[in-house]
Structure formats: structure tokens, C-alpha cells
C-alpha positions, 0 to 999 in steps of 0.5 A: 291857435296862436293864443294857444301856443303862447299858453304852451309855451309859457306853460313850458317855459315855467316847468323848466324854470321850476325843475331848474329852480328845484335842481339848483336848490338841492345842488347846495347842502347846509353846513352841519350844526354843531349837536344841541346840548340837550342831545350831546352823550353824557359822560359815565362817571361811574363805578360799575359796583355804583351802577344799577345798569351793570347788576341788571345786565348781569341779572342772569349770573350763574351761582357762585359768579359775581353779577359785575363780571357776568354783566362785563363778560356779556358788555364785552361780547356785545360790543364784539358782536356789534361791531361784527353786525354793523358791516362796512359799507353798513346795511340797512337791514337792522340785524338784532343781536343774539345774545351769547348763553353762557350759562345764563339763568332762565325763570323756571315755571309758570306764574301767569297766575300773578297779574299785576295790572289786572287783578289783585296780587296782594289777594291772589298770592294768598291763594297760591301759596304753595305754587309762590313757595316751589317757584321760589325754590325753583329761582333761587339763584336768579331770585337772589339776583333780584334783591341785590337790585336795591340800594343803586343810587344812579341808572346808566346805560354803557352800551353804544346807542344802537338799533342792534342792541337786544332787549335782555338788558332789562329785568324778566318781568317774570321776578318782578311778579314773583317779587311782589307775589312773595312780599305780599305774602310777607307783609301779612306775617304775625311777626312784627320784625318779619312784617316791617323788613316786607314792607322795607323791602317793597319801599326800597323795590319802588326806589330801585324802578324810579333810579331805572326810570330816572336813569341815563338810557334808552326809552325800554328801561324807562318804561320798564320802571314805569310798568314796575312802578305801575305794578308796585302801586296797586299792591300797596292800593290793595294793602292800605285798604285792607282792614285786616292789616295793621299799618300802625307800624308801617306808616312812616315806610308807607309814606316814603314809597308814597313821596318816592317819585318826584314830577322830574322822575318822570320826564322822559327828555334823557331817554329821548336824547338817547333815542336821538343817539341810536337814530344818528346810527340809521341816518349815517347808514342810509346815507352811505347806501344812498350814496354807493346806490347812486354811484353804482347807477343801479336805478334812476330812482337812486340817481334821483333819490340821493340827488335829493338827499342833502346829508347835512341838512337831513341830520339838522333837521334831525336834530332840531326834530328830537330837540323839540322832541326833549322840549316836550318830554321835559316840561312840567305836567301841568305843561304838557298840553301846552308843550305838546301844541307847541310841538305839534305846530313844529312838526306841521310847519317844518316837517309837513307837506309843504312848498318847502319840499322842494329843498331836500323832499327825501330828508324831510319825508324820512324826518316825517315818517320817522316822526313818532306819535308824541303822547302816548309815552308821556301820558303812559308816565304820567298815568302811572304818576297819577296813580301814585296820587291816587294811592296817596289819596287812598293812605290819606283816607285811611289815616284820616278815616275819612267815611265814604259819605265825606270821600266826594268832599274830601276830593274837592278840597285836595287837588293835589291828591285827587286830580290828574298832574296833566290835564287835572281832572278829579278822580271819581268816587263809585260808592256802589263799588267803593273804588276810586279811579282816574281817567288814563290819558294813555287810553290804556284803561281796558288791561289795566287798573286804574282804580284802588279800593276804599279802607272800609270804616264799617269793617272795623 
């Protein structure tokens, strides 16, 4: 009996030791680091007539009014509306803005029958002819809002970082299926002079996505231009394996849109530093209503929880969190995997149920629910890149009239064509179907198309 009660109360003792012990450890916050550089807001050094972020914002401009001032109107009213949505103290509650109509333009019609990613448009536009005519009639005003997209040099987000913002800033795809419905049916034209401007055009359509995917902004234009990108590079898969079509004047334009993308283009380390800047947005909040709940007594839950939240220790970590996060968005492709073990290890001994919980457990739990799946958007990109030297393989099998009893050969010999940038796996000729294709390390594979078809010799 006695032996009991001594186990008691030591076991008693030892539980107040260690919640003391857990108290005292959170009574003390760390001081704020100073933000990594990686992270830090870039400065706009630009003039909104040099911006492509300005004419996407103003995309929607009525006729007769000038893309810049529709697109500064709409800025202007979304920073009104921004600071009307934030309310002081800030809530919790993400609170998307409507963005105000004046007079903006909407697509008008249907053109579900264009599906780039899945089927053929270089085939289909030419079996919808006249529907591709009546639409572009239709949009006339915002089709023309399109084309003067190309030529930008530079791609930068003006807009503050926030969870508010609404996602109108970007191109309707809908133009962008109707761009490449109505090129394709020009890149077919008799006329030489017609023909080459087609083909001018899709090269200066694939530039414009790369400055928007290379750009100052968040993750949805990156990815935007990825999906374009996508959609832009199967039309020209399509194109080069059509032996009805002459390239022999195209080539050198052909070649450019093929060289356009460099591996840095698709890195995604400054939309990941912006990401980082629209998070900042939420932890600020959470901590003034984690504060104000607490005060306010309106539960022990909320005594406990802000007890247990140290402000500056939460936004360090935050911080160290989307610096590693830039680490692995930027590293070479060739890199990645190692890149991504690296930062896997790093989640798993500073964000991962452990003995250090006990110093800050609500930061770490938010840092670690907020923590997002760290592959799929890179290997999104880099499919596409891959794509883009399948494409190349492709021109290259047409220009070098490769036949398809020497197209396994030819594989071989050029990794740097044939092979994945990540992970380098080959690319695999089907002789039955007469397609080449890649394995997407996204998993995106069953929607979309991964596979081009072969030029065919014997059709000559």
C-alpha cells in the first residue's frame, strides 16, 4: 500500500512538473526574424503600357476604351473594395470580392467543341468552320483585346497579396480556345503571306504565356500559362505531323516556339514568395481574433489556445516554412527529387508531431495543416516542359525524316529530347498507333494528352 502511494505520488508530482514545465516554455515568444530575402516584395519597376498584368486586367475593355484605363478603373476599385473587406479587428472569414460590371465584356457563345487538351484542335476547327467564324464575330471587341496580349516583355502582379482578390484577373479560357481554333484554321491558308503571319502569331501567343508564367504573381497566373502552354504545344504536335501541311517556310518560326521556354521559365519559387505574402495576410488576422477571443474569456478553449500561440515564433516558422518551400520550386529539374527529400526531411523534423510541440503546439498545428502537397504543381510544370521536348522530338523526326523503324534508335541517342527533365525517363514509341508519349509525374494522364503523333513518311 505504501509502495502504491509513493508510485502516486510520484506520478503526481511528475504531471505537475511537466505542465509547469509546458507553461513556462510558452510564457516566452522568440524575437521576429527579419523576412528572407527570397520572400521579401519585389519592387514594380514598371510602366503600365510595358506590363502584360495591366492588359490582362483590362482584357474585358468595352469598345472605344483603352485596355490601360479600364484595367486602372478596375485596380482602383479593387483596392476600395479590399480595404471595405478586411474589416478592423479582421475576421476570419475570407470574404471574396465581386468584382464591380462596368460594362465589361463577356465571351458570347458556346465553344465546348474545341478541347484542347483532350482531342485534336488543329482537326476539329476544321470541322467547325463556321461556328469559329460566327464566334469571332460575336467577340469581336474582346478577341481584339486578345491579340494585343502579345509583344509584353515582363509579367507583374500590382495587386496587394490577398486571400480576398478574385480570380477575373486572368484570361477566359474561352479566347484562348478560340485563339487556337482560329490560328489553326489560318496556318492551313494557300496564301504564303496569310500562312506565315498564322504561324507569327501562335510564336508570339506561346511567348506571351511563358512572360505570364515566368512573371511577378501568384501561383493562378503561373499556372494559367502552364495550361496555355499545354494547349498551344499539342496544336503544334498536331501541325508538324500533318503531311498535308508545307513547313518548309515556317521552319525557323517553328523552331522559336520550340526553344521558347527555358528550364528557369518554369520554376515556381516567385510565385511561391508570393503565396508566402497573401499567407502573412491570414496569420496576422488569426492572431488579432485569437487575442480579442481570449480577452474576451469567450471560452477555455480560447484562454488555452492563445496561451499556446506564440505570435512571433508562428510567423518564423512560417517563414523558414515557404523559404524551403522557394528552395524546392527553384531547383533545377534534374534536382528536384532530391530537392523535394530534402524538404519532405524538413516538414518531418520541424513541422511533424513531435516532443517539440510542446513550445507553440497551435503555430506548429496550423503551419502543419497549412503545409501544401509539394509535388503536384511542380510536376504540373514540368510535365508540360517535357511536353514541349516531346514536340521538339517530333519537328526533329520530321526535319530529319526519321521513319518509324529507326524512331526507338533515335530516342536513345537524344535524351535531351526524348526523356523527362525530372526524373529522365525515355519517352515511349507505340508503332501500332504511331504516337509518342510521356509518363506525367502529375498523374494528370487520364484528361489530358500527353502524346503527339508521328509525321508520316509513307504518306508522301
Amino acid at each position: 500500500m505504501r509502495i502504491l502511494k509513493s508510485i502516486t505520488l510520484f506520478l503526481v508530482g511528475l504531471t505537475v512538473i511537466s505542465v509547469l514545465t509546458v507553461v513556462l516554455i510558452n510564457c516566452f515568444d522568440q524575437d521576429l526574424a527579419p523576412t528572407p530575402a527570397a520572400l521579401r516584395t519585389q519592387i514594380n519597376a514598371y510602366k503600365p503600357e510595358q506590363n502584360l498584368f495591366i492588359a490582362v486586367v483590362g482584357i474585358d475593355a468595352p469598345e472605344g476604351v483603352s485596355v490601360f484605363d479600364f484595367a486602372d478603373k478596375k485596380l482602383k476599385q479593387f483596392k476600395t473594395d479590399l480595404a471595405l473587406a478586411t474589416p478592423q479587428p479582421p475576421e476570419m472569414g475570407v470574404r471574396k470580392i465581386e468584382e464591380t460590371n462596368n460594362g465589361n465584356l463577356k465571351f458570347s457563345g458556346n465553344i465546348d467543341f474545341v478541347k484542347p487538351l483532350r482531342s485534336s484542335v488543329w482537326h476539329d476547327a476544321n470541322n467547325h468552320r463556321e461556328e469559329i467564324k460566327k464566334l469571332l464575330a460575336a467577340n469581336r471587341v474582346l478577341y481584339k483585346n486578345y491579340q494585343a496580349l502579345r509583344g509584353f516583355q515582363v509579367y507583374f502582379d500590382t495587386t496587394t497579396p490577398s486571400s480576398f482578390a478574385p480570380y477575373s484577373f486572368t484570361v477566359p479560357k474561352e479566347l484562348h480556345k478560340l485563339f487556337l481554333a482560329d490560328v489553326a484554321l489560318r496556318m492551313r491558308s494557300k496564301n504564303l503571306e496569310e500562312k506565315r503571319l498564322a504561324f507569327r502569331e501562335f510564336s508570339e501567343n506561346i511567348q506571351t504565356w511563358r512572360v505570364m508564367m515566368s512573371g511577378e504573381g501568384s501561383l493562378v497566373p503561373h499556372l494559367t500559362g502552364v495550361v496555355f502552354l499545354h494547349e498551344d504545344y499539342l496544336l503544334l504536335s498536331d501541325v508538324i505531323a500533318d503531311s498535308a501541311i508545307d513547313l518548309s517556310d515556317v521552319g525557323p518560326l517553328i523552331e522559336q516556339m520550340l526553344l521558347a521556354c527555358k528550364d528557369a521559365d518554369w520554376k515556381l519559387g516567385k510565385s511561391i514568395a508570393w503565396e508566402f505574402r497573401e499567407n502573412e495576410v491570414f496569420w496576422k488576422n488569426f492572431e488579432v481574433n485569437l487575442k480579442l477571443s481570449a480577452s474576451a474569456q469567450k471560452s477555455w478553449w480560447d484562454v488555452l489556445s492563445g496561451f499556446f500561440y506564440e505570435s512571433h515564433a508562428s510567423e518564423n516558422l512560417n517563414a523558414q516554412r515557404f523559404e524551403q518551400l522557394v528552395k524546392l520550386a527553384d531547383s533545377d529539374p534534374d534536382k528536384l527529387m532530391g530537392a523535394r527529400k530534402a524538404y519532405r526531411k524538413w516538414v518531418e523534423h520541424n513541422l511533424s508531431w513531435q516532443v517539440g510541440y510542446i513550445y507553440n503546439p497551435v503555430g506548429k498545428t496550423l503551419a502543419y495543416i497549412g503545409t501544401p502537397r509539394d509535388d503536384i504543381f511542380l510536376m504540373q510544370c514540368y510535365d508540360v516542359a517535357a511536353l514541349q521536348r516531346l514536340v521538339r522530338l517530333g519537328f526533329q523526326i520530321r526535319k530529319q525524316k526519321i521513319i518509324d523503324a529507326d524512331i526507338p534508335t533515335f530516342i536513345a541517342q537524344h535524351p535531351e529530347l526524348a526523356s523527362h527533365p525530372v526524373d529522365g525517363h525515355a519517352f515511349t514509341f507505340n508503332s501500332a498507333s504511331r504516337e509518342i508519349s510521356l509518363t506525367p509525374l502529375s498523374g494528370n494522364s487520364t484528361d489530358q494528352r500527353f502524346s503527339i503523333p508521328v509525321f508520316n513518311f509513307s504518306s508522301i
